[in-house]
ROTI-65231 format. One record per residue: x, y, z of N, C-alpha, C, O in turn. Coordinates in nm, 3 decimals. Layout:
N
((X Y Z) (X Y Z) (X Y Z) (X Y Z))
...
This chain:
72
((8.679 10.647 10.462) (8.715 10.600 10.596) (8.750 10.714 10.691) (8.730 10.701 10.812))
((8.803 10.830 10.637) (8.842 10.953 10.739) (8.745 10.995 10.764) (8.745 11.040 10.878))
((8.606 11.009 10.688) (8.488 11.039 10.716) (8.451 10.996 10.878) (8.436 11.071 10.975))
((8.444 10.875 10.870) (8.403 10.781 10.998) (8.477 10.819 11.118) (8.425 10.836 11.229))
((8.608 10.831 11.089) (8.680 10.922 11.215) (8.665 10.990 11.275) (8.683 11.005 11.395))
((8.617 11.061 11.176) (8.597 11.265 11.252) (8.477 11.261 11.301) (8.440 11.374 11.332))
((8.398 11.176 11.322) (8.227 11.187 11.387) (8.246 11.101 11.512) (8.276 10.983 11.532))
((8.214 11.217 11.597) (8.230 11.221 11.722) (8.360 11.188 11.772) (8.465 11.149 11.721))
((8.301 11.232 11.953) (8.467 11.199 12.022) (8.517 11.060 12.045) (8.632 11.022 12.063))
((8.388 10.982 12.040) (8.472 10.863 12.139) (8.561 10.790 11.993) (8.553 10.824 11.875))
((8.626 10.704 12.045) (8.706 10.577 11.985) (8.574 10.465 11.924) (8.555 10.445 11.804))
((8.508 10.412 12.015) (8.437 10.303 12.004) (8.375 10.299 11.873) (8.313 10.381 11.805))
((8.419 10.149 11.857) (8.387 10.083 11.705) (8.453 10.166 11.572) (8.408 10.166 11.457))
((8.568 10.235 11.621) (8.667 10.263 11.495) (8.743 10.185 11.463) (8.799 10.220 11.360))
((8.771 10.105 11.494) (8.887 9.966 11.480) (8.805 9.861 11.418) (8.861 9.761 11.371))
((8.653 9.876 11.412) (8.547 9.759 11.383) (8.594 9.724 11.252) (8.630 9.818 11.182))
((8.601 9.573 11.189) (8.618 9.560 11.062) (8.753 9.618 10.973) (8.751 9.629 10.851))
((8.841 9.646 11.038) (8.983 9.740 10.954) (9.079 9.620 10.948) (9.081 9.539 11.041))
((9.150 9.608 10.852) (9.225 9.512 10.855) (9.392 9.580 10.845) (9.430 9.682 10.787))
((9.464 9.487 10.917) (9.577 9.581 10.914) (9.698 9.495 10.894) (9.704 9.392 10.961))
((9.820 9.531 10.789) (9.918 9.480 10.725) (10.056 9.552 10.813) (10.089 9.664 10.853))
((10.085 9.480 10.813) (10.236 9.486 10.933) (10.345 9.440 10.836) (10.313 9.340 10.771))
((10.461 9.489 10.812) (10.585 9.490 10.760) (10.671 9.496 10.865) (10.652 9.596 10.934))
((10.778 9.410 10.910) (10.858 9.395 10.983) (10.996 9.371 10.895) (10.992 9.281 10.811))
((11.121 9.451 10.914) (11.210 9.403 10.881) (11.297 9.310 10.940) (11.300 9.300 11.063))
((11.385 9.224 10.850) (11.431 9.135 10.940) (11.558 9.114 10.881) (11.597 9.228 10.857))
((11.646 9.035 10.843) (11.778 9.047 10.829) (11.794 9.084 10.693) (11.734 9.019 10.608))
((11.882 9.200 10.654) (11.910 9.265 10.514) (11.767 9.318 10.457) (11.697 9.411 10.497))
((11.743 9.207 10.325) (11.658 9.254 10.237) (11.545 9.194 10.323) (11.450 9.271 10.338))
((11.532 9.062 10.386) (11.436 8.989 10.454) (11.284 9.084 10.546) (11.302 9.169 10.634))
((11.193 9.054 10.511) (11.091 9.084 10.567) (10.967 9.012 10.632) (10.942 8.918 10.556))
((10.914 9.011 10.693) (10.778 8.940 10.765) (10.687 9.051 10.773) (10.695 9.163 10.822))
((10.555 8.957 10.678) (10.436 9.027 10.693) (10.310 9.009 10.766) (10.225 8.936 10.714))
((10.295 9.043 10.838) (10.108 8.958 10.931) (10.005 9.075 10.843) (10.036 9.182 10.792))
((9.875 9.008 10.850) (9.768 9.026 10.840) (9.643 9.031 10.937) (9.593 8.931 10.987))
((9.609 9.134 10.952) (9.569 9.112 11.106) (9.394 9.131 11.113) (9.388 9.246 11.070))
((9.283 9.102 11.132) (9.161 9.163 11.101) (9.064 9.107 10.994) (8.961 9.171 10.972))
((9.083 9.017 10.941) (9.018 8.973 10.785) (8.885 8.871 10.931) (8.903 8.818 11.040))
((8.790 8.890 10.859) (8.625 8.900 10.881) (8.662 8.722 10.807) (8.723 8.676 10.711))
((8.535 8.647 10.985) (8.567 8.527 10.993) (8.472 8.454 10.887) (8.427 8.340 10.892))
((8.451 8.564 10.779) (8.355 8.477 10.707) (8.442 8.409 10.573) (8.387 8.344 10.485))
((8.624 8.446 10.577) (8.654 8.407 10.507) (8.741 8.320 10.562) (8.785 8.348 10.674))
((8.770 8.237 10.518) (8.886 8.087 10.547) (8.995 8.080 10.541) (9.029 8.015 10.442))
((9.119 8.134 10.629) (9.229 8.241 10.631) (9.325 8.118 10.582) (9.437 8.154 10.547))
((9.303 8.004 10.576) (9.395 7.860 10.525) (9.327 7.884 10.363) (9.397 7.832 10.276))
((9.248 7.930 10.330) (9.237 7.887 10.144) (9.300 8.060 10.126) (9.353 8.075 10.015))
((9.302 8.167 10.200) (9.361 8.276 10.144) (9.486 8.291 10.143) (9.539 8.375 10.070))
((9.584 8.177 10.259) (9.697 8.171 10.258) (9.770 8.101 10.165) (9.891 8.124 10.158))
((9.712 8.008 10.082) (9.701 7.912 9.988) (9.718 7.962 9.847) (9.800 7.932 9.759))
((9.604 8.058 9.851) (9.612 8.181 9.744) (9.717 8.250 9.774) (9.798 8.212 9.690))
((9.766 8.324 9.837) (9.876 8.414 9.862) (10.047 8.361 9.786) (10.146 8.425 9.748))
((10.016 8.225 9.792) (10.153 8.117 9.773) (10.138 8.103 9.669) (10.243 8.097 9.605))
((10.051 8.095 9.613) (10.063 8.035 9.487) (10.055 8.177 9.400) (10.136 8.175 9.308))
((9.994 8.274 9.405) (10.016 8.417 9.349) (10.172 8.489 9.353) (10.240 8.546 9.268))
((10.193 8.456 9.491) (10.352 8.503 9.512) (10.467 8.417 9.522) (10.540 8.411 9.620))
((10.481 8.348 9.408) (10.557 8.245 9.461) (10.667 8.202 9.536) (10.673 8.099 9.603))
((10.781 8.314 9.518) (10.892 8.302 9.626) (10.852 8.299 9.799) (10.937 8.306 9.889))
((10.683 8.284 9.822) (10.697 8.311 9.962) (10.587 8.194 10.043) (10.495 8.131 9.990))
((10.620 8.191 10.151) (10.622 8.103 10.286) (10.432 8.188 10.347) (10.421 8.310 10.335))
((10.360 8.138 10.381) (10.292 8.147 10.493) (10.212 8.009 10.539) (10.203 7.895 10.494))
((10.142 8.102 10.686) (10.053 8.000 10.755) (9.933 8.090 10.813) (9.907 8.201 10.765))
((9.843 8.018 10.951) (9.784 8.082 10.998) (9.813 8.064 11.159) (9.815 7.951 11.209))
((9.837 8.187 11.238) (9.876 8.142 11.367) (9.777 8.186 11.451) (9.756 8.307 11.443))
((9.707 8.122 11.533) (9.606 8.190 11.667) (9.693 8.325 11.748) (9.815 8.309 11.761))
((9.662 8.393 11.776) (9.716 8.497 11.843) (9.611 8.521 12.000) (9.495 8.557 12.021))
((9.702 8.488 12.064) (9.578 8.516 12.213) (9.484 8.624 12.200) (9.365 8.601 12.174))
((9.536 8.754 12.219) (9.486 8.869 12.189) (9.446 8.979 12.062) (9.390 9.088 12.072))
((9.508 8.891 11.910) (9.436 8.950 11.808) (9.345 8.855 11.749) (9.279 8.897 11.654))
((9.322 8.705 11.794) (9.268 8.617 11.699) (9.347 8.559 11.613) (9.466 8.532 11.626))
((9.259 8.536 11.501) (9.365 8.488 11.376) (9.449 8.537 11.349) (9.410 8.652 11.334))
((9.591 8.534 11.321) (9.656 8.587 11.235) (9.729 8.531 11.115) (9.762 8.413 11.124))
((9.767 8.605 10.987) (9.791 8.537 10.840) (9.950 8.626 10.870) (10.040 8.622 10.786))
């Protein structure tokens, strides 16, 4: 992936396809995670589904985001 970086100057289409994991802290030990970028060929309600049942102590959904799209 650093490969792809370093060729050429511009920005355009480096962000294409990257998916990106956000950690937010929140009270004490408490945390919130988004998922941001996952490719609409997968069904972000059966991966959230999976996620729950793999991790079990934890909570998700899927929320529209105006400006990122989906988010998990």
């Amino acid at each position: 992936p650093f490969a792809d970086a370093s060729k050429g100057d511009t920005d355009e289409g480096l962000q294409e396809g990257l998916i990106h994991i956000r950690i937010q802290q929140r009270n004490g030990r408490k945390t919130l995670t988004t998922v941001q970028g996952i490719s609409d060929d997968y069904d972000k309600r059966k991966l959230v589904k999976a996620c729950k049942k793999e991790f079990a102590p934890c909570n998700g959904t899927v929320v529209e985001h105006p400006e990122y799209g989906e988010v998990i």
